[in-house]
N, C-alpha and C positions, 0 to 999 in steps of 0.2 A: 631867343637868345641862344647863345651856342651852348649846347646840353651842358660841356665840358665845365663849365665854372658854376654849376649848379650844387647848392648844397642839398643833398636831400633828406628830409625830415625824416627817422625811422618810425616807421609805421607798419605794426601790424595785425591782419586783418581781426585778430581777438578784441586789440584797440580801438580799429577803426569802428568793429559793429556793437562796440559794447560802447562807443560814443554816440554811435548813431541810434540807439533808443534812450538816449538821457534827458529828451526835452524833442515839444513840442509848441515851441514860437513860429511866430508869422515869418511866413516864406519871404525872403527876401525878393525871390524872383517873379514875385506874382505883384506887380507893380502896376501893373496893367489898369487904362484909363478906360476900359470894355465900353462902359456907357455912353462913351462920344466916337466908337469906333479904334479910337487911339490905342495901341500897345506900348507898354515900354517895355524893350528887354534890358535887364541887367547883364554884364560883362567884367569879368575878372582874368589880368593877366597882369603879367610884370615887364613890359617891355615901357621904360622908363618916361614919362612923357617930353624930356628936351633934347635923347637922342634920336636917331633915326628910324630904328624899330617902332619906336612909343610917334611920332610922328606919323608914318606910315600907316599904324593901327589906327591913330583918331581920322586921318583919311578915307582908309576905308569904310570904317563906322559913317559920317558922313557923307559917304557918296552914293550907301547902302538908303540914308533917311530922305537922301533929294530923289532918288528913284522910287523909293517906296514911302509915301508920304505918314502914312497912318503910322510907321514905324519910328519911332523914339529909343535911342539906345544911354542907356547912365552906365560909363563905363566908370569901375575903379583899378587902380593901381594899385597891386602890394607887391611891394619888395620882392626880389627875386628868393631870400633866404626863408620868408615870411609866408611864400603861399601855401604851401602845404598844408603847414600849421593852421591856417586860414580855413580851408577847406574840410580838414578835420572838427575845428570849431563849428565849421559852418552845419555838418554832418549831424552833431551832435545837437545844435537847436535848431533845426531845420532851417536855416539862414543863408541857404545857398544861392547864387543867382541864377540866370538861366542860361549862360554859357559860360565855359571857362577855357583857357589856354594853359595849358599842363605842358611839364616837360613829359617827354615820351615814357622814360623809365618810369616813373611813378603814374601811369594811365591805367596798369593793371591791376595794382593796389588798390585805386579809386573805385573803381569799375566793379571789383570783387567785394568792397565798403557798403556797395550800393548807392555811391554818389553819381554815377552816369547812368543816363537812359541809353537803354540797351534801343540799339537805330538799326538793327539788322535789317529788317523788312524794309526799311526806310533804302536803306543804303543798297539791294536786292534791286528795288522797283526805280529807284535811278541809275545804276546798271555803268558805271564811271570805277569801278572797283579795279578790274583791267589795266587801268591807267598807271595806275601808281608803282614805285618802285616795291620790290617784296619786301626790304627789310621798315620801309616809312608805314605798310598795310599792316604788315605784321604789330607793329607796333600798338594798333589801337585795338587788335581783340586782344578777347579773352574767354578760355574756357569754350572758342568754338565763336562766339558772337562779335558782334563789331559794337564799340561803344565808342564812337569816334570819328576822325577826319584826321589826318595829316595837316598840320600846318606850313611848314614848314621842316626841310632836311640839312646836316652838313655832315662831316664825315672828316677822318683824320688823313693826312698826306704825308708827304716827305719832303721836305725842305730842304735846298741845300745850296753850298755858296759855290756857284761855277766858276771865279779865279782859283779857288783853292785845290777845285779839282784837277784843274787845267795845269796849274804848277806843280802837283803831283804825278801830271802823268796819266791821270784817271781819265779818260774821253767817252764814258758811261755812267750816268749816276747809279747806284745800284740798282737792281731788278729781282733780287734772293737773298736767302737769310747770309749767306756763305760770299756772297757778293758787300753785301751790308758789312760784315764784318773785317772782310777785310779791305776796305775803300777806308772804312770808320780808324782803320788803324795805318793806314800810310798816310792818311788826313792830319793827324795827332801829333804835334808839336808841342813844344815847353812851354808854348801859350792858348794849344787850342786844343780840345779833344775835340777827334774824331764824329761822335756821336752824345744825341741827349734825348731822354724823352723827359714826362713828369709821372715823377713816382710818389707825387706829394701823397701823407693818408689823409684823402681827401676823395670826393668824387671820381676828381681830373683823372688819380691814380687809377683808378681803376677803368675810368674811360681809356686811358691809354694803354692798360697792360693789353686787354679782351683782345685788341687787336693782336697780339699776337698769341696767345691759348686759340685764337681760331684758326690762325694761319700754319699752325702746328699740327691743325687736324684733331682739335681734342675740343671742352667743352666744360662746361661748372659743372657735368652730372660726370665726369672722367677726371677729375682732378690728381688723380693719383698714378695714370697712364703714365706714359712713358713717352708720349707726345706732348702732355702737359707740361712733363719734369724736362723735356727741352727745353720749353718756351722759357722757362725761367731760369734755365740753366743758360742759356743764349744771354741774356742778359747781364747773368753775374759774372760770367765770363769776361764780357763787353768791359766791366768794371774792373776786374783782376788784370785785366791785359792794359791797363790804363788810358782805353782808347773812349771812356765816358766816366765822368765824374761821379763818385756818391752819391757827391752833394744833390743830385737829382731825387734824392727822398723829400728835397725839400725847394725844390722847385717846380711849382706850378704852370701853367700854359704860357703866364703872359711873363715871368720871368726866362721860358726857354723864347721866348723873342727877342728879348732883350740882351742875354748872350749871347744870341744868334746875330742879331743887329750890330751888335760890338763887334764880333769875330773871337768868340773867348770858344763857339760853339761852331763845329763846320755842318753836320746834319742835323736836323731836327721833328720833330714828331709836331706836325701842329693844325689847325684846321684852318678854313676858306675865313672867317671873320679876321684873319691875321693879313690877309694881304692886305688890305688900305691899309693897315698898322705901319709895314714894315714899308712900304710905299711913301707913306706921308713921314716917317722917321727915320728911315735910312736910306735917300734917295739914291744915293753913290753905290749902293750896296749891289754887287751881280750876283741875283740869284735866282734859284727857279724852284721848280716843283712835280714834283711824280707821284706815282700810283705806290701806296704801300709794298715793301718786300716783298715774296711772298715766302715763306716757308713750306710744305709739305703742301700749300692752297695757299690762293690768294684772297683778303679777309681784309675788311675797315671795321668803322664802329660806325652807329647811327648817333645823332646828336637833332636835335632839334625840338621842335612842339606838336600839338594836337589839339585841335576844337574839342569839345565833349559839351555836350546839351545835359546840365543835372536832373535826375532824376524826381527831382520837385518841382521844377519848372510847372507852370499852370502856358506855356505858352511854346510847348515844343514843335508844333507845326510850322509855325511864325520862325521858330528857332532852328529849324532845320533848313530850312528857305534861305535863309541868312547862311550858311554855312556850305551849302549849295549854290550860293552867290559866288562866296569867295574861292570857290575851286573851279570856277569859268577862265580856261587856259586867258580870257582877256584882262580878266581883273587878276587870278594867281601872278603870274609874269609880273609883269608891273610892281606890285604886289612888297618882291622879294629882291627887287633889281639895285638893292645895293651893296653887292659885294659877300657880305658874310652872311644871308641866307639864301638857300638854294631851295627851290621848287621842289615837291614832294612828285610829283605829276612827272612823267617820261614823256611824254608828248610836251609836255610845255620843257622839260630839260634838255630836249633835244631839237629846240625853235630856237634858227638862225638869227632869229633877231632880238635876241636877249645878250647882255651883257657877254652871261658865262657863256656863251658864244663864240663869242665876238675877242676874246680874251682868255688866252691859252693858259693862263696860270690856273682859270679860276673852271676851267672846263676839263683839267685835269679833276677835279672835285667832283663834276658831275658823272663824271667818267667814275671816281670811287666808290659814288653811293650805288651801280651796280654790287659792291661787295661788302655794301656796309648791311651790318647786320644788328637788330636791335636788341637790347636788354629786356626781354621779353623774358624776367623770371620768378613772375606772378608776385604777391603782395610783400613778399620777405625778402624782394632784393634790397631793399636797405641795409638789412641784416647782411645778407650775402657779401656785397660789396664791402663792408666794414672787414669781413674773413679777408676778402682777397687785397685789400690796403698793408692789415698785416701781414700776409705772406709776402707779399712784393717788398716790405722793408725790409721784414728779417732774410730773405733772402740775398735780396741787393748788400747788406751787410757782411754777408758771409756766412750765413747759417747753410748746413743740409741741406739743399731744396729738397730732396726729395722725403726727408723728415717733416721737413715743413707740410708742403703739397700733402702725404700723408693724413698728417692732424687737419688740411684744411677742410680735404677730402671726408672727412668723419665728421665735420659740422656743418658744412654748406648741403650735405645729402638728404638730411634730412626739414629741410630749409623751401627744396624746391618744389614744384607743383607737381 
């Protein structure tokens, strides 16, 4: 699922390891029918079973059990808000299965818990690491090791509606902060601002600000810089000048489509799972899509998932094999080919015969995830993220930013790894 609507559970690592010696129940993932040959692995993810994603998933589970017969897989479903939580539990009475699908940002947290098996050697001796883009690899170490696989990647863009630039005169969608701004503001009529991102306090919020704290040249251990106190002064600016609404504190991803869809919204901040959206709801609509501003560098956000083998599994051989299956450019491809998820793999993102190929909206995306970069900010980014939700409102508000940025800067510091 697209990282951006993920609620993430705060968790940290005090939490997590002082649930993970509470109890000692039977492994859930040691299911395994040893005696007649048979394995069954267990499987936990949230990709819903009557959309496409959860579709897709029981596909490949089964196409995995007709090739490999001895393999039996029981997958379950929890809820996208729930797995965490899940996992936590699961930590705490040893009830974990033997693979899970995490969203990226919370893989470091896990991994540092002691809920993934550390697969370095693993991952070493098949020699596929190369492949992937840096910010999707990045995503599954930690502390130096790999406890993972990339799932699946998506990454943020720029939307925008090409009659309205066209009627202004604009024959460039912007390309820089300084471009952005002022495209954003001869866009801006008594019905439409210019620009929107989602500032909701929420995850999205802060998936959507990073993108620009990076592109500024700055970082969560510099918050205080002067490249930080752009990024957010770029912003409230944006706001003052009337060329983006408040109201974006409280508008999340699939509400900035919806104004965008309308025309209440001329650019917008939004990811690859949006195009069939706005395709299948605003067919009249002309618009298109480009590579994020840049600012001082050019900078996206990573969004997507990650395999992880738990560290209780009685069947990680079996379980690596399987996850080694599904990153075989013939099954990944396939795999991912509907639109709002994109291959973690460069070799498979950059095969002519896949979709986002084939399809210049969505290959502007795969063009992005060169610069998307991950929430790689070890077990207290929930905590983290929670700072920077509040700084993003009270500053879109009209606070100080650089009062703000200050105090954020004296809590998130000692927070990170």
């Amino acid at each position: 699922m697209k990282a951006s609507t993920k609620k993430i559970v705060v968790l940290s690592v005090s939490s997590l390891v002082l649930l993970a010696g509470c109890g000692n129940g039977a492994e859930e993932g040691s299911t395994g029918n040893e005696g007649n040959g048979q394995i069954t692995l267990t499987v936990w993810d949230y990709f819903e079973n009557d959309a496409a994603h959860g579709r897709q998933q029981i596909e490949l589970l089964e196409a995995y059990e007709e090739e490999n017969p001895h393999i039996t897989f029981e997958r379950t479903y929890v809820p996208n808000a729930d797995l965490n939580q899940r996992i936590s539990q699961g930590i705490a009475g040893n009830q974990l299965p033997d693979i899970v699908l995490v969203d990226n940002p919370a893989h470091q947290a896990f991994a540092e818990a002691g809920a993934f098996a550390d697969i370095t050697e693993e991952v070493e001796e098949w020699g596929e690491a190369e492949h992937y883009y840096e910010g999707a690899w990045e995503s599954t170490i930690f502390d130096g090791r790999n406890y993972g696989i990339p799932n699946n990647s998506n990454a943020l863009a720029l939307f925008y509606n090409v009659d309205m630039l066209e009627e202004a005169g604009v024959t460039e969608p912007p390309s820089t902060w300084e471009e952005l701004e002022d495209v954003a503001d001869q866009l801006t009529t008594d019905d439409t601002y210019g620009f929107a991102f989602s500032a909701v306090r929420d995850e999205q919020g802060t998936f959507q600000y990073l993108p620009f704290l990076w592109q500024s040249g700055a970082d969560l251990d510099s918050l205080s810089s002067a490249e930080a106190i752009s990024s957010m002064e770029f912003l409230q600016q944006m706001i003052d000048e009337g060329s983006m609404s408040e109201n974006v504190i409280n508008w999340d991803q699939q509400d900035l489509r919806t104004h965008f869809q309308l025309e209440n919204v001329a650019m917008m901040v939004n990811g690859p799972w949006q195009v069939p959206n706005i395709r299948n709801e605003a067919e009249d609509l002309n618009w298109d899509v480009v590579t994020m501003p840049a600012g001082n560098q050019e900078a996206s956000i990573l969004g997507g998932e990650n395999w992880a083998i738990t560290s209780t599994s009685e069947h990680k051989e079996e379980a690596w094999e399987f996850l080694k299956y599904t990153q075989q450019p013939e099954v990944l491809g396939p795999t991912h080919e509907d639109g709002g998820r994109l291959p973690s793999r460069v070799d498979v993102g950059d095969d002519d015969d896949y979709i986002w190929n084939q399809d210049e909206q969505l290959r502007v995306f795969i063009d992005q995830l060169e610069t998307a970069q991950p929430r790689a900010y070890g077990s207290n980014y929930p905590e983290i993220s929670t700072i920077i939700q509040e700084s993003l409102q009270r500053s879109l508000m009209g606070e100080d930013v650089e009062e703000v940025l200050n105090e954020a800067d004296e809590r998130v510091t000692p927070l990170l790894p």
